[in-house]
C-alpha positions, 0 to 999 in steps of 0.5 A: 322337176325336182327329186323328193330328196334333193339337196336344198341349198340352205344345207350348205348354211351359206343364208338367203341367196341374197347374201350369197350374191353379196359375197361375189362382186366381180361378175360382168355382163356378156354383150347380147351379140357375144352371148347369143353366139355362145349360145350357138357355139358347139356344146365343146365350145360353151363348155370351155368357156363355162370352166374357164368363166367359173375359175376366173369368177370363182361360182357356179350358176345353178337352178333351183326350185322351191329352195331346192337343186333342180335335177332332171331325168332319171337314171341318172339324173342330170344338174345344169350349171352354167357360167353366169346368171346370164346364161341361165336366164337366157336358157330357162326362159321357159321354165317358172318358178325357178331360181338363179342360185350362185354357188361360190367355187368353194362350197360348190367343190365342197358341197353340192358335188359330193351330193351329185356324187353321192346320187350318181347324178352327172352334170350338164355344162352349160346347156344352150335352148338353142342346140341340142348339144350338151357336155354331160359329164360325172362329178369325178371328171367335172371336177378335174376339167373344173380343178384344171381350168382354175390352176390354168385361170390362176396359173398354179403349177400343175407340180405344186403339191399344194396344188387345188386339184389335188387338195379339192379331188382328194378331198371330195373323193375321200368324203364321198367314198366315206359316205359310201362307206357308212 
């Protein structure tokens, strides 16, 4: 299911979704034990490991259908992103005609959250088929667990001024309340 005015992914001018994964050499196949008991963890547990997973590769694995970002629900409606492809094949097995889309970390903080935040949608983290738990949360606090799990992955000072949290919050408060604004 997708919305009539859903954010396509060639709006963010990042090219075909070939070239997107060119851009992102370092990702690893989890062993199939490892990921089915991931995929059974608590949905606390599969989260922490998405954000940690994301900071440390530096993307975010989303779906998409028809070039375009798959939202489900209404009012609001919700995105899942998971930590690799992986995953997500394994949770949308069932769904045709989508897309495993890599959204480097960068453009993901830049582009696609203040499009969620513009839209009230909130995010699923890394939803499982095997549990009905899931982590749903709003761009606002996704982004500060995302932000924090990148300084604690790359061990940036929390003090730093020039500190990723404060720079990528900011910023994408600062461009969506401008939006709201206009």
């Amino acid at each position: 299911m997708t919305r009539q005015d859903a954010f396509s992914w060639r709006d963010l001018g990042l090219g075909p979704v070939q070239q997107l994964e060119e851009r992102v050499g370092n990702r690893t196949e989890v062993p199939v034990v490892e990921a089915r008991s991931m995929l059974l963890a608590a949905a606390v547990k599969r989260y922490e490991y998405c954000l940690e997973t994301v900071a440390r590769h530096q993307e975010v694995w989303t779906v998409w259908d028809n070039d375009q970002l798959v939202e489900y629900g209404a009012d609001p409606t919700w995105t899942p992103v998971f930590p690799t492809r992986q995953f997500l094949d394994m949770a949308s097995r069932n769904d045709e005609g989508v897309s495993a889309v890599p959204i480097p970390l960068d453009d993901f903080v830049n582009e696609i959250i203040p499009y969620l935040g513009e839209n009230n949608a909130v995010i699923s983290v890394f939803p499982s088929s095997e549990t009905r738990e899931v982590m749903l949360l709003d761009w606002a606090n996704f982004l500060v667990e995302l932000t924090g799990a990148w300084e604690n992955v790359h061990k940036v000072e929390a003090n730093s001024s020039q500190s990723f949290r404060d720079f990528s919050c900011q910023t994408v408060m600062a461009r969506i309340q401008a939006n709201d604004r206009g």
